[in-house]
N, C-alpha and C positions, 0 to 999 in steps of 0.2 A: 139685558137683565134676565132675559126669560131663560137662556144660555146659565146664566149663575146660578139661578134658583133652581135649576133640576141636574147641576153637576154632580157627580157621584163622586170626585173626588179635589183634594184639595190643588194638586196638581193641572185638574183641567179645569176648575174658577181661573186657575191663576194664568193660566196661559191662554183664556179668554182677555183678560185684560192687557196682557202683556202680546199678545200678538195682533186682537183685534180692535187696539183701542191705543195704547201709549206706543206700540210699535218703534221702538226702539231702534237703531244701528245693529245692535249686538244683541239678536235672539237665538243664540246659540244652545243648544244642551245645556251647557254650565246653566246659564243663565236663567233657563225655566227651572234647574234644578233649585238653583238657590234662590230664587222669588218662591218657588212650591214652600221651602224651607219653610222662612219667613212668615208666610202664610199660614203654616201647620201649627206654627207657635202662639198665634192669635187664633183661630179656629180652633184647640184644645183649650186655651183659659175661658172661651168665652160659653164652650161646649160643655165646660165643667169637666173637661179631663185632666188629670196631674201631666202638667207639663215634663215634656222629655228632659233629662236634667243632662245637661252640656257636658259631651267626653272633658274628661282631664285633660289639662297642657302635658304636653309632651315635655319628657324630663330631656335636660341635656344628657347626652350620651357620659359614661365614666369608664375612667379609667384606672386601673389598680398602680402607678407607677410612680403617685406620690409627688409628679412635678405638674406643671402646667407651661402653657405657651406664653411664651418670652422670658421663662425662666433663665436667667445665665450659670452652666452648670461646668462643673469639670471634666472633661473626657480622660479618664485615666489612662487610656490607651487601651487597643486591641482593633478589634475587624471595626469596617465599616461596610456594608450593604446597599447596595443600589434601589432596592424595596424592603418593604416592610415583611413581607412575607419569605425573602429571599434564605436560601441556606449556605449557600457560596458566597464569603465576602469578595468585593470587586478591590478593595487593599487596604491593607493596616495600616493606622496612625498612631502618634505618641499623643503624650500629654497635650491636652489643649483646653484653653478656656474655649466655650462653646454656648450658640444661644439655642435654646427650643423651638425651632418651627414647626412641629409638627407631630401628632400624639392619636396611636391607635393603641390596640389591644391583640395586635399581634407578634407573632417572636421578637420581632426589633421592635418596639415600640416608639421609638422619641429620632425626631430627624434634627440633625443637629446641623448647625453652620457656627465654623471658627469665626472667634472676634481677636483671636490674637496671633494670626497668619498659619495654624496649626495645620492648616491643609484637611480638615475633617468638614466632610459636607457629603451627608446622606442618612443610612438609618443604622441606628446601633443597638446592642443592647443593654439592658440596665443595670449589668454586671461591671460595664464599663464606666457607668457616670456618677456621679457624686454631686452633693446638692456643696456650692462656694461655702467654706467653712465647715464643713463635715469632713471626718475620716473616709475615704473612699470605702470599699469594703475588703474587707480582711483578705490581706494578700495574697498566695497562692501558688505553692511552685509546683511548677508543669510536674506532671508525672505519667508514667508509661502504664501502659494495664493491657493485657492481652483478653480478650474474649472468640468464643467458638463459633462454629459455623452457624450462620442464622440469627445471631443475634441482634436484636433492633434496636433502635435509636431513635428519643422522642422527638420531640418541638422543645420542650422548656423541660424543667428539673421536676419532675413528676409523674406516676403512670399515670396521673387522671390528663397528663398530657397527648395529642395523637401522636401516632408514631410516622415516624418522618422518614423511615427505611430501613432497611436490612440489610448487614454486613453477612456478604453471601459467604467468602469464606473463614472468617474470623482474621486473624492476627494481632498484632501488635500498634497501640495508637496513641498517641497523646492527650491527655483532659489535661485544660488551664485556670479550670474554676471546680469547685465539689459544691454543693448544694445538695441538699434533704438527700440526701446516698446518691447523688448523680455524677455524673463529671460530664465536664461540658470539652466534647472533639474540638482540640486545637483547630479543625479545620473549618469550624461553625456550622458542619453538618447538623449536630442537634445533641441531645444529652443520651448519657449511657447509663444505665442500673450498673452501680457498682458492684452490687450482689452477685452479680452474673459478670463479673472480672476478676481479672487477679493480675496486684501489681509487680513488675517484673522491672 
């Protein structure tokens, strides 16, 4: 008692009790951490201080892509990806029904596994999938465009997108999707500024 009454802080009351009196199995760090806790909570209401007011719950994380997991969607076809962050597909697939397993916020966003033998099992992009009952999106025929030396190439269809490389000496390349003035490299390297192309 004599121990309590002259502790300077709320932390070593409590770990007078908690070490030299209920002694516990598990007086670990954690543990005096979160008895001190506890303690500070009732030692401010009674001390007449405004209680510390309890961080917010953590929000689930979001995602801009509009589906969720266990979604069943359509694959309309194109690359599939080994990773989510990947720029080389590992190989293209056709049409297939497909479920959602898995949902980030990067280039390929949605990892999909066929339900109707389509052979698609990995990550894609959202160019490619279609919610069951919706029009896929607005079809797209390949077309060629040549740009100059240096020119870069994002992550997604956008400059506020990062740039994902540099075609060191220009030539001539494939896009299989146009978005917001971009075209997206047949080869899933990343989007091109069409501004800085010319199609040939």
């Amino acid at each position: 008692m004599s121990v309590l009454r002259t502790a300077k802080t709320v932390l070593e009351a409590s770990n007078v009790v908690l070490l030299q009196y209920e002694k516990p199995a598990d007086q670990s760090t954690a543990v005096q951490k979160k008895r001190a806790e506890y303690g500070q909570v009732y030692y401010d209401k009674f001390a007449g201080k405004p209680a510390t007011p309890a961080p917010p719950p953590p929000t689930a994380p979001t995602t801009p892509t509009g589906f969720k997991l266990g979604d069943v969607v359509q694959f309309t076809g194109g690359a599939v990806y080994t990773s989510s962050i990947a720029h080389t597909p590992a190989h293209s697939r056709g049409k297939s029904r497909c479920k959602v397993t898995q949902i980030n916020s990067n280039r390929n966003p949605l990892h999909l596994i066929s339900e109707d033998g389509g052979g698609v099992h990995g990550w894609v992009g959202l160019g490619d999938v279609a919610k069951i009952g919706q029009a896929p999106a607005t079809p797209f025929k390949e077309d060629r465009v040549k740009v100059g030396k240096g020119t870069t190439f994002r992550t997604g269809a956008g400059a506020n997108f990062p740039v994902a490389g540099t075609i060191a000496e220009g030539g001539v390349f494939t896009v299989v999707e146009e978005k917001n003035g971009f075209g997206k490299l047949k080869s899933g390297a990343g989007w091109l500024n069409l501004a800085n192309a010319q199609r040939v």
